[in-house]
N, C-alpha and C positions, 0 to 999 in steps of 0.2 A: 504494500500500500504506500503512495505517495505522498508529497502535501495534499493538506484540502485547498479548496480552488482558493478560497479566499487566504492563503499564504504565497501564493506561487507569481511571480512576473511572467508578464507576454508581454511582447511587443517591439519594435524596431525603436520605436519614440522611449519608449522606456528607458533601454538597455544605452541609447546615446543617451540620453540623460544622466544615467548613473555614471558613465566614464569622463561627461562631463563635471559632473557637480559631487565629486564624490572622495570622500580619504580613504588613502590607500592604507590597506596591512596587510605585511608581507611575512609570509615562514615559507619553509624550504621547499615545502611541498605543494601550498596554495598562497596565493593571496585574495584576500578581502576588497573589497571596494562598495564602500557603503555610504548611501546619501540620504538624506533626508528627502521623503514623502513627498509627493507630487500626485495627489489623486486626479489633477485635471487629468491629467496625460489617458489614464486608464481609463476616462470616463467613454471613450471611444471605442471600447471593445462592448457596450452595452452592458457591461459585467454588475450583476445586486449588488457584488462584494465587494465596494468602493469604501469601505474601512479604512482608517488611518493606520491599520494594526502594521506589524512587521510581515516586511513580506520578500521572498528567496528565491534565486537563481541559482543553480547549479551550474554550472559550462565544464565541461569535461571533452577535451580535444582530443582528435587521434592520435597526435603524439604520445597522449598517456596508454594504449593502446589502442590497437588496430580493428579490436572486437567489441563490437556495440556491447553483446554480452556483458564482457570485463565493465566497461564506462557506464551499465544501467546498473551495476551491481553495489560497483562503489558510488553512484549518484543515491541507491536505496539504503547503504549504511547513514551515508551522510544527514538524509532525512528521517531514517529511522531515530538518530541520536537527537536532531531537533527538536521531531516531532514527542520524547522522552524527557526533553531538558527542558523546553521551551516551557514556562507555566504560565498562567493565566497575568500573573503578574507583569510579567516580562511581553507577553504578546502584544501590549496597548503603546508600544513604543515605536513613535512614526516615520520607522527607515524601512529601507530596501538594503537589502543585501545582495549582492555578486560576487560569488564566487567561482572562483579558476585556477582550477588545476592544472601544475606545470608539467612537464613530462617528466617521466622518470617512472622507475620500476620499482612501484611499490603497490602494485593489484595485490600481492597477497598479505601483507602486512597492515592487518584491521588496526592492531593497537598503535600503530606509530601515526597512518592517517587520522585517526580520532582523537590522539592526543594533541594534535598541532592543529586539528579544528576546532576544539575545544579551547586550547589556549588564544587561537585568534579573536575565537568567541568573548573571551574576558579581555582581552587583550583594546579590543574595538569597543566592550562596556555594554555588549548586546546582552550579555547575564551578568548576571552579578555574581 
């Protein structure tokens, strides 16, 4: 299972926006780029869930591998761990998050990619 809808980014106007208006954090394995909420932009996909809440991008590149498989497996730890951590507390906080993963071989090493998304996670101030 994924995010719910009303966590997830769409959009071309979005994704520029966040590369525009957005600080950067970087660890070895991802970095972060996180901007402050912008519901006009969304209001164009028709979407109910124009929420101020926090809401996530994944990007996972072929360089990380070659196989969709591998890249939907690690995009499903990454949201499994969110969608675990994130609390009710924490989800009323009005960013967007982008993340992107660098290349490098680390599809089988769960604990070292959730360790460095987790710390960018505190690191950026999205949990506490």
């Amino acid at each position: 299972m994924g995010l719910p809808r009303d966590m997830r980014l769409k959009g071309h106007r979005t994704f520029n926006y966040i590369h525009n208006n957005s600080i950067k954090y970087q660890g070895k394995l991802m970095t972060f780029k996180v901007a402050r909420s912008n519901p006009d932009i969304i209001l164009s996909h028709k979407s109910t869930y124009t929420s101020n809440n926090l809401r996530v991008a994944i990007a996972i590149s072929k360089k990380v591998s070659k196989k969709a498989v591998d890249r939907n497996r690690i995009r499903r730890i990454l949201q499994e761990w969110l969608l675990s951590n994130i609390h009710k507390i924490n989800s009323h906080k009005p960013y967007w998050l982008l993340v992107n993963l660098r290349f490098g071989d680390f599809c089988n090493d769960k604990n070292r990619l959730l360790e460095e998304f987790q710390n960018l996670m505190f690191k950026s101030r999205l949990i506490k």
